[in-house]
KEKOL-529593 format. One record per residue: residue number from 1; z, x, y of N, C-alpha, C in turn. Coordinates in nm, 3 decimals. Each point is the difference from the previous one (the first is absolute). Layout:
<sites>
num|n.Z|n.X|n.Y|ca.Z|ca.X|ca.Y|c.Z|c.X|c.Y
NUM|Z|X|Y|Z|X|Y|Z|X|Y
...
</sites>
This chain:
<sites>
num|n.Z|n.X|n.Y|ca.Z|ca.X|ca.Y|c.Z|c.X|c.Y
1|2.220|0.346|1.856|-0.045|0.042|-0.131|-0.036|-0.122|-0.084
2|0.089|-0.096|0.014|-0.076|-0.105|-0.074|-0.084|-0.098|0.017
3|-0.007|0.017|0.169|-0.132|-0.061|0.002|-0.129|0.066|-0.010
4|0.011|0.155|0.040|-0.120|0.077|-0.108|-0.019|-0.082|-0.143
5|0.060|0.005|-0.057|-0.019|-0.003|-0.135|-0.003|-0.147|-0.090
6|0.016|-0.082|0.117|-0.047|-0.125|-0.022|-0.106|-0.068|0.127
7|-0.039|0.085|0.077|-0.106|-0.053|0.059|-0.071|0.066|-0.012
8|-0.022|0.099|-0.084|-0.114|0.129|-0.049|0.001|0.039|-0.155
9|-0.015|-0.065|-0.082|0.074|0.034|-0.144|-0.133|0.025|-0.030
10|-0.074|0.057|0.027|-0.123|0.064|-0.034|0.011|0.130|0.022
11|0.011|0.074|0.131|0.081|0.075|0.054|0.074|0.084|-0.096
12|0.165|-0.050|-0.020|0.112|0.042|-0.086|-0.106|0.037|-0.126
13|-0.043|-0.115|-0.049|-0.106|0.003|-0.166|-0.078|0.169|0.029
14|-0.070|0.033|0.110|-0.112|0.119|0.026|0.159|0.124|-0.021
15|0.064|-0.018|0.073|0.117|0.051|0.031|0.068|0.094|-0.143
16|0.042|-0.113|-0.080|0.051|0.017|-0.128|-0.111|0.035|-0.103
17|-0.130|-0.045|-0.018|-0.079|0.098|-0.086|-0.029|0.102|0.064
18|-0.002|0.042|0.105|-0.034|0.209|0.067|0.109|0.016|-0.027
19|0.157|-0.068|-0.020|0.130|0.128|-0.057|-0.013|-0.012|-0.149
20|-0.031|-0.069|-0.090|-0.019|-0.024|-0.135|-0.133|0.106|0.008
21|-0.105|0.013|0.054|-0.100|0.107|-0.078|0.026|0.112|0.033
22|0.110|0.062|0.085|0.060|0.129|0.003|0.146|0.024|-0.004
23|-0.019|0.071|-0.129|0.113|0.063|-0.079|0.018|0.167|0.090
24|-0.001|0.008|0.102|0.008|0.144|0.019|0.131|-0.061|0.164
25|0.060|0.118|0.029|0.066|-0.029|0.120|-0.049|0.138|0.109
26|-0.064|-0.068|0.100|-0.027|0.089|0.089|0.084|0.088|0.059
27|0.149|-0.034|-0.025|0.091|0.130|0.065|0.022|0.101|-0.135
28|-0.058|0.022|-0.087|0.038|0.064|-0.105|-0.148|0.084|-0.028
29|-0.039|0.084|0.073|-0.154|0.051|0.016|0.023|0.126|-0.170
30|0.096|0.026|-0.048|0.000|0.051|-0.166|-0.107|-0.099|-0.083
31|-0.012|-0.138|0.013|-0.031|-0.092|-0.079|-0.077|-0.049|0.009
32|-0.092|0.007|0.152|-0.123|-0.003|0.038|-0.078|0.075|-0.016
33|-0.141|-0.016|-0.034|-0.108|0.086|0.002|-0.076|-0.061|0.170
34|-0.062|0.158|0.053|-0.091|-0.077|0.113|-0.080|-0.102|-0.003
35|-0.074|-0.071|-0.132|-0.073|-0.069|-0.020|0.077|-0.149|-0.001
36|0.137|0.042|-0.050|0.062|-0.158|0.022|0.048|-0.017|0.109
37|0.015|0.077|0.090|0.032|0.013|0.165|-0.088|-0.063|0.067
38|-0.115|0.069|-0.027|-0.103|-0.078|0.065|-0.025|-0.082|0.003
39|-0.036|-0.059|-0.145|-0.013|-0.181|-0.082|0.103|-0.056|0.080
40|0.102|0.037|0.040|0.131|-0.092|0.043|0.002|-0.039|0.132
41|-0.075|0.086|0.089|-0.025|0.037|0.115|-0.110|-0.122|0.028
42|-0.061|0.004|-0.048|-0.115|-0.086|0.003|-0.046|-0.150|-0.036
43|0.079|0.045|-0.122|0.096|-0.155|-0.028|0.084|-0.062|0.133
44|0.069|0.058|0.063|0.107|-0.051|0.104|-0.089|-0.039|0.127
45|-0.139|0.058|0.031|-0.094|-0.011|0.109|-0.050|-0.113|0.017
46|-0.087|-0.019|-0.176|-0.061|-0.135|-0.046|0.121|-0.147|-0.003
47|0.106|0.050|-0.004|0.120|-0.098|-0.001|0.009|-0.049|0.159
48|0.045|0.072|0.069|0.017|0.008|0.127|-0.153|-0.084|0.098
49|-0.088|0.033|-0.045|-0.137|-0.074|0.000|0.022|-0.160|0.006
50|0.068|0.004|-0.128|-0.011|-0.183|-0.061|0.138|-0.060|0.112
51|0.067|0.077|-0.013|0.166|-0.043|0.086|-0.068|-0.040|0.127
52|-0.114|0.068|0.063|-0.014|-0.014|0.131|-0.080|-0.084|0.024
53|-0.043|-0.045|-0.087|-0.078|-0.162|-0.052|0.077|-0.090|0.027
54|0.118|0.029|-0.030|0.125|-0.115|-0.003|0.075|-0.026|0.103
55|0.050|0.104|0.074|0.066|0.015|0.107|-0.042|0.111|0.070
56|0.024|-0.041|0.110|-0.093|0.100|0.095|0.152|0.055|0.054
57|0.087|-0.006|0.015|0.117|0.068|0.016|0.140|-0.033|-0.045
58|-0.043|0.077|-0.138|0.124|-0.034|-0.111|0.122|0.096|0.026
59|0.132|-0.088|-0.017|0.103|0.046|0.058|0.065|0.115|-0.080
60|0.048|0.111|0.077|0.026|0.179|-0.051|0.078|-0.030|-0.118
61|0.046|-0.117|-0.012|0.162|-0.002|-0.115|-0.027|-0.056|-0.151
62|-0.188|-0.106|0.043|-0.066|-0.013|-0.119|-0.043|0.163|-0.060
63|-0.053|0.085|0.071|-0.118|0.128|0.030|0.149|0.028|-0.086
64|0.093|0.052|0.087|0.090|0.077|-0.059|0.017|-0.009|-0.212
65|0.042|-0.145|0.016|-0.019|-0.004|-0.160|-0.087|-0.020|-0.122
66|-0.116|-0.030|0.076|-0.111|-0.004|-0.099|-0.057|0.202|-0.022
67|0.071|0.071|0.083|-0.035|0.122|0.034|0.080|0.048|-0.143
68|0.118|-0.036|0.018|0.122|0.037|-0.045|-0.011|-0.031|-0.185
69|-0.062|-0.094|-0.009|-0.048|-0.066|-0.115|-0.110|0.094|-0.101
70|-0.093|-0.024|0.118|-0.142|0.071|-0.077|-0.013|0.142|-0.020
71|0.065|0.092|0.104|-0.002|0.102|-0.047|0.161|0.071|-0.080
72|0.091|-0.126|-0.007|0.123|0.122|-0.056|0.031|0.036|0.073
73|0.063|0.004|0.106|0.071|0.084|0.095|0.085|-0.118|0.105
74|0.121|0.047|0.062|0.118|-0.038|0.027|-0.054|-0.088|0.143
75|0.026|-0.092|0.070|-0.005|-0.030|0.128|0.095|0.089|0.068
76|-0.100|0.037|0.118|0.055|0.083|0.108|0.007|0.147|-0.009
77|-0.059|0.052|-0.131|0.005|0.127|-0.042|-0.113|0.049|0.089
78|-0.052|0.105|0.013|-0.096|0.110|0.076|-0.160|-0.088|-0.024
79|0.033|0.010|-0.117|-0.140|-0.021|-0.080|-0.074|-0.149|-0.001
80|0.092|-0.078|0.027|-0.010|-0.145|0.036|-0.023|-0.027|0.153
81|0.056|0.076|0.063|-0.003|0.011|0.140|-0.164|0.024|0.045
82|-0.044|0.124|-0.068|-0.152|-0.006|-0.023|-0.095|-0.047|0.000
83|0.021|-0.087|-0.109|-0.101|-0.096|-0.047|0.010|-0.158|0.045
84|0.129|-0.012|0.090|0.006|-0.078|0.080|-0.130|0.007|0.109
85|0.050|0.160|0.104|-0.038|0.018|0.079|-0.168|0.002|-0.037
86|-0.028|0.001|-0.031|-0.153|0.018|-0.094|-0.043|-0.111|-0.017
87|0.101|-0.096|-0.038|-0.070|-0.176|-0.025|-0.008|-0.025|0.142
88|0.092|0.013|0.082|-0.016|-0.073|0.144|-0.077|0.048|0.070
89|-0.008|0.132|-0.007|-0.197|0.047|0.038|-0.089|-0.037|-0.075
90|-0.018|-0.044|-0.045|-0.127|-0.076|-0.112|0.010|-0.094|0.049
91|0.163|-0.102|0.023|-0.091|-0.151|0.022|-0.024|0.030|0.155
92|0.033|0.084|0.136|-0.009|-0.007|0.107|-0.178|0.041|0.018
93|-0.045|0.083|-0.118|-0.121|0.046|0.027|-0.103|-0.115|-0.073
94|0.084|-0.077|-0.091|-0.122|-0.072|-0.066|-0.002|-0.167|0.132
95|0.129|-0.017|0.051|-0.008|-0.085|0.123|-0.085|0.031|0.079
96|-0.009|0.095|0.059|-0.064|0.078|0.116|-0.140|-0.020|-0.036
97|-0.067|0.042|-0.106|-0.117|0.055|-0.086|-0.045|-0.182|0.042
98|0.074|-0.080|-0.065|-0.037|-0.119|-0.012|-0.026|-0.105|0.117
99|0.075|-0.018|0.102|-0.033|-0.012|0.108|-0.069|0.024|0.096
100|-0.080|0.165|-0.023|-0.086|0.060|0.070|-0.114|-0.064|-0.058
101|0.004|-0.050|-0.136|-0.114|0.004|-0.089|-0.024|-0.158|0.069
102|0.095|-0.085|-0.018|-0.062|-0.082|0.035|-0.026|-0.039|0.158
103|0.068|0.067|0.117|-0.059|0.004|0.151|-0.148|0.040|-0.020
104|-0.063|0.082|-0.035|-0.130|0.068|-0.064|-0.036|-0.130|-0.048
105|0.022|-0.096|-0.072|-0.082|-0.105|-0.075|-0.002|-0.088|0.104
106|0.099|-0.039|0.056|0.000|-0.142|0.139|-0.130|0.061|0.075
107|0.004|0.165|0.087|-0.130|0.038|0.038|-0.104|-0.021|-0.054
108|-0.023|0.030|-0.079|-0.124|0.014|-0.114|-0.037|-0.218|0.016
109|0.061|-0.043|-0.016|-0.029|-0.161|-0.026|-0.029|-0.054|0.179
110|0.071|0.092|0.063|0.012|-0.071|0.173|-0.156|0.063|0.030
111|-0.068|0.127|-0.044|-0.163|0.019|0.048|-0.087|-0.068|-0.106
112|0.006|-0.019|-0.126|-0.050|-0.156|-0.024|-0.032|-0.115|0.063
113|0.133|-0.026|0.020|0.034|-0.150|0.033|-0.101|0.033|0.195
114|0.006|0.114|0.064|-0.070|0.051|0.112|-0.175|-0.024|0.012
115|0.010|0.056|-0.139|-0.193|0.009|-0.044|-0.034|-0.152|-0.024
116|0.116|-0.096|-0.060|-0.085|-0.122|0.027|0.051|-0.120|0.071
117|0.008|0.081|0.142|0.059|-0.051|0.126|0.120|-0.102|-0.055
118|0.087|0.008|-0.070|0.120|-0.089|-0.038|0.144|0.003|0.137
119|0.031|-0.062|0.046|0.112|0.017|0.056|0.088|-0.076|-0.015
120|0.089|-0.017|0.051|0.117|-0.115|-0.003|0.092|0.078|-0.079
121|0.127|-0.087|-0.055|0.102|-0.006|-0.114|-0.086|0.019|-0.114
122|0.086|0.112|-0.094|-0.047|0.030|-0.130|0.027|-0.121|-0.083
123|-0.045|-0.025|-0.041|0.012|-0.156|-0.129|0.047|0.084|-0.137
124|0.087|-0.127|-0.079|0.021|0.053|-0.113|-0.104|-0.015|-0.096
125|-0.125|-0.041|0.030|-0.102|0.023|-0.090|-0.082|0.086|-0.011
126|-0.002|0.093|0.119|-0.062|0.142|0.027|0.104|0.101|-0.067
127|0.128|-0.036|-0.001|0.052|0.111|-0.042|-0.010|-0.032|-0.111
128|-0.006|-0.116|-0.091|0.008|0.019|-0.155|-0.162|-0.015|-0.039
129|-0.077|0.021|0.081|-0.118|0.074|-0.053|-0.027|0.127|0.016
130|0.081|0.065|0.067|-0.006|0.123|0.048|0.033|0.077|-0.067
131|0.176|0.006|-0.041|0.081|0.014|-0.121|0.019|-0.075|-0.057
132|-0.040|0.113|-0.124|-0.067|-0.032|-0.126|0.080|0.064|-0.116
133|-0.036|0.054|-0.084|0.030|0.022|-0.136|-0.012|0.178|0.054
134|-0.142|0.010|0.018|-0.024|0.141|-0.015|0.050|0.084|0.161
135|0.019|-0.067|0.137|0.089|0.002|0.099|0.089|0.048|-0.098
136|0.123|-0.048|-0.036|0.111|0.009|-0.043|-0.012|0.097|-0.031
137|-0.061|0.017|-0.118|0.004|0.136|-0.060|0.004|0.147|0.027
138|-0.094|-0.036|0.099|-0.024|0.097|0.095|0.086|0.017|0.094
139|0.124|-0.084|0.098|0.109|0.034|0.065|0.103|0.059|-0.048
140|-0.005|-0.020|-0.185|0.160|-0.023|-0.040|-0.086|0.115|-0.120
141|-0.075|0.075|-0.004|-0.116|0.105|-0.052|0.180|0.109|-0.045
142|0.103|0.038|0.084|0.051|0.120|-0.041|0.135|-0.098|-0.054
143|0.035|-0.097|0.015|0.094|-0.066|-0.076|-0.074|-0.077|-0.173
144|-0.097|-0.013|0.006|-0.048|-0.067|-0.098|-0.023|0.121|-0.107
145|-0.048|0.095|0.000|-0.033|0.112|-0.074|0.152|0.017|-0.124
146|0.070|-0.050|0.072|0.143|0.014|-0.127|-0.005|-0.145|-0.071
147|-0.051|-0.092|0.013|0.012|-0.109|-0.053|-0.160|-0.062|-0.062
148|0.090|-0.052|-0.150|-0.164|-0.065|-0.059|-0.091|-0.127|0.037
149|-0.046|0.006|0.071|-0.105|-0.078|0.088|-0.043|-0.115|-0.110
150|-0.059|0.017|-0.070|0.008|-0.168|-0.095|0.107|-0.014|-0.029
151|0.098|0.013|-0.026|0.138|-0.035|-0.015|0.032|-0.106|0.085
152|-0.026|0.070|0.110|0.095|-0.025|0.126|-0.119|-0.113|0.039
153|-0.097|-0.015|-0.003|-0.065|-0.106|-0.006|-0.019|-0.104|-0.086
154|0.057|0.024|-0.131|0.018|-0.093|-0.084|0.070|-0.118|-0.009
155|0.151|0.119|0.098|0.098|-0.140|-0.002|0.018|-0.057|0.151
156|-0.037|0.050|0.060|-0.041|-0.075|0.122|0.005|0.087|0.094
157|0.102|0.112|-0.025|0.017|0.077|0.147|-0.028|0.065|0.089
158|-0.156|0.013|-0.033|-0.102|0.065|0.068|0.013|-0.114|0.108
159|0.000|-0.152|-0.031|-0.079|-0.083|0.081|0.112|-0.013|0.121
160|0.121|0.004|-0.049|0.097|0.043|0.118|-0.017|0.087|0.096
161|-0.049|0.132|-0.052|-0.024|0.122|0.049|-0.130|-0.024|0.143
162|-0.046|-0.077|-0.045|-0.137|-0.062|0.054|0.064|-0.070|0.124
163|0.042|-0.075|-0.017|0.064|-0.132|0.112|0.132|0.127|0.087
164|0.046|0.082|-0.053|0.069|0.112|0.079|-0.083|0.085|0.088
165|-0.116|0.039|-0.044|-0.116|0.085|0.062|-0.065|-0.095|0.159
166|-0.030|-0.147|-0.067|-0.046|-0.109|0.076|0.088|-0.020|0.119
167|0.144|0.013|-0.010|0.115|-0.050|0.093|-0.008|0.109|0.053
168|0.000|0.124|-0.011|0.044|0.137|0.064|-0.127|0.020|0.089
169|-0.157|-0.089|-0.071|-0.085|0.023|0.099|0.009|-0.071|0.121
170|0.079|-0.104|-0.037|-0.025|-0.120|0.105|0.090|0.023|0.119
171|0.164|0.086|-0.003|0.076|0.067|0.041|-0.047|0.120|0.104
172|-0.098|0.031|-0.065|-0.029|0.159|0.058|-0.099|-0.006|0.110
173|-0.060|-0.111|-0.032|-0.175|-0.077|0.112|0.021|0.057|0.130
174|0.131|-0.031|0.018|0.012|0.056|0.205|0.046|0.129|-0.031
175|0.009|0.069|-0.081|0.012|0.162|0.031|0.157|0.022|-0.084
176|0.070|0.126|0.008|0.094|0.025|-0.004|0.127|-0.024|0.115
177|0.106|-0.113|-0.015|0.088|-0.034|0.089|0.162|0.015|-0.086
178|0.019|0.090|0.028|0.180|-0.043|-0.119|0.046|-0.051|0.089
179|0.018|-0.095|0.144|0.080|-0.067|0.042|-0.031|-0.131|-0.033
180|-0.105|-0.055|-0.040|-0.064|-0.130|-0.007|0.060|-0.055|-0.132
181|0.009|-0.115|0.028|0.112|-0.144|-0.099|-0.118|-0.050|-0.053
182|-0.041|-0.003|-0.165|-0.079|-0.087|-0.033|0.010|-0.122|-0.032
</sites>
């Protein structure tokens, strides 16, 4: 927990303003209207979005209390259990989503690199002309949609995001291997 919150204090910061802009507790549905259900719902999607920006497999006991936090409700109760189970399908599908997306891009660059008879070792100057700005965007297209894009380019962290896209391409070149040591 505390190295969440000191090696992510951006994170905790997103964290603590979504429980500060809702005053309602999701186990108390008297006090909810459907419309703030929803808003909350959606709120937690676009959150979950940015988290998976951050960590690609954040540990159940962070999930557990930022859960526990934002919506008002107890760790380990029914309802937390839920929206657990709901985050860890989101990040397993936005992993999945993302990896496919970019095997699809290594192809897409390997019949290029085909059309103008290129062979050998990929160079790191093909890949950082390759991926790009608008690449990125386009891989990280269902994680980015929750987060403000000049923002996030303002203060640099797009350009991170970039050099993450670049490494994962350079990783992926020989195909999909989960036994292989990079």
């Amino acid at each position: 927990r505390v190295l969440f919150r000191s090696a992510k204090p951006e994170i905790l910061n997103l964290t603590l303003q979504m429980s500060e802009s809702n005053k309602c507790s999701i186990g108390a549905p008297d006090f909810i209207g459907p419309a703030d259900f929803v808003d909350l719902v959606c709120l937690w999607d676009e959150f979950i979005k940015c988290l998976f920006l951050h960590f690609q497999n954040l540990p159940s006991q962070i999930l557990d209390e930022i859960i526990a936090k934002i919506f008002n409700v107890k760790v380990y109760t029914n309802v937390t259990k839920k929206y657990l189970e709901k985050t860890r399908k989101s990040f397993t599908d936005f992993r999945n989503k993302f990896n496919q997306n970019i095997l699809e891009s290594v192809e897409v660059y390997k019949k290029i690199r085909a059309e103008k008879d290129t062979h050998g070792n990929l160079s790191t100057r093909e890949v950082r002309e390759y991926i790009d700005d608008n690449v990125t965007e386009k891989l990280l297209s269902r994680q980015l949609s929750g987060v403000n894009l000049q923002e996030l380019k303002k203060n640099g962290g797009f350009d991170v995001l970039v050099e993450f896209i670049r490494e994962t391409f350079r990783v992926s070149w020989e195909g999909k291997n989960l036994d292989r040591k990079s």
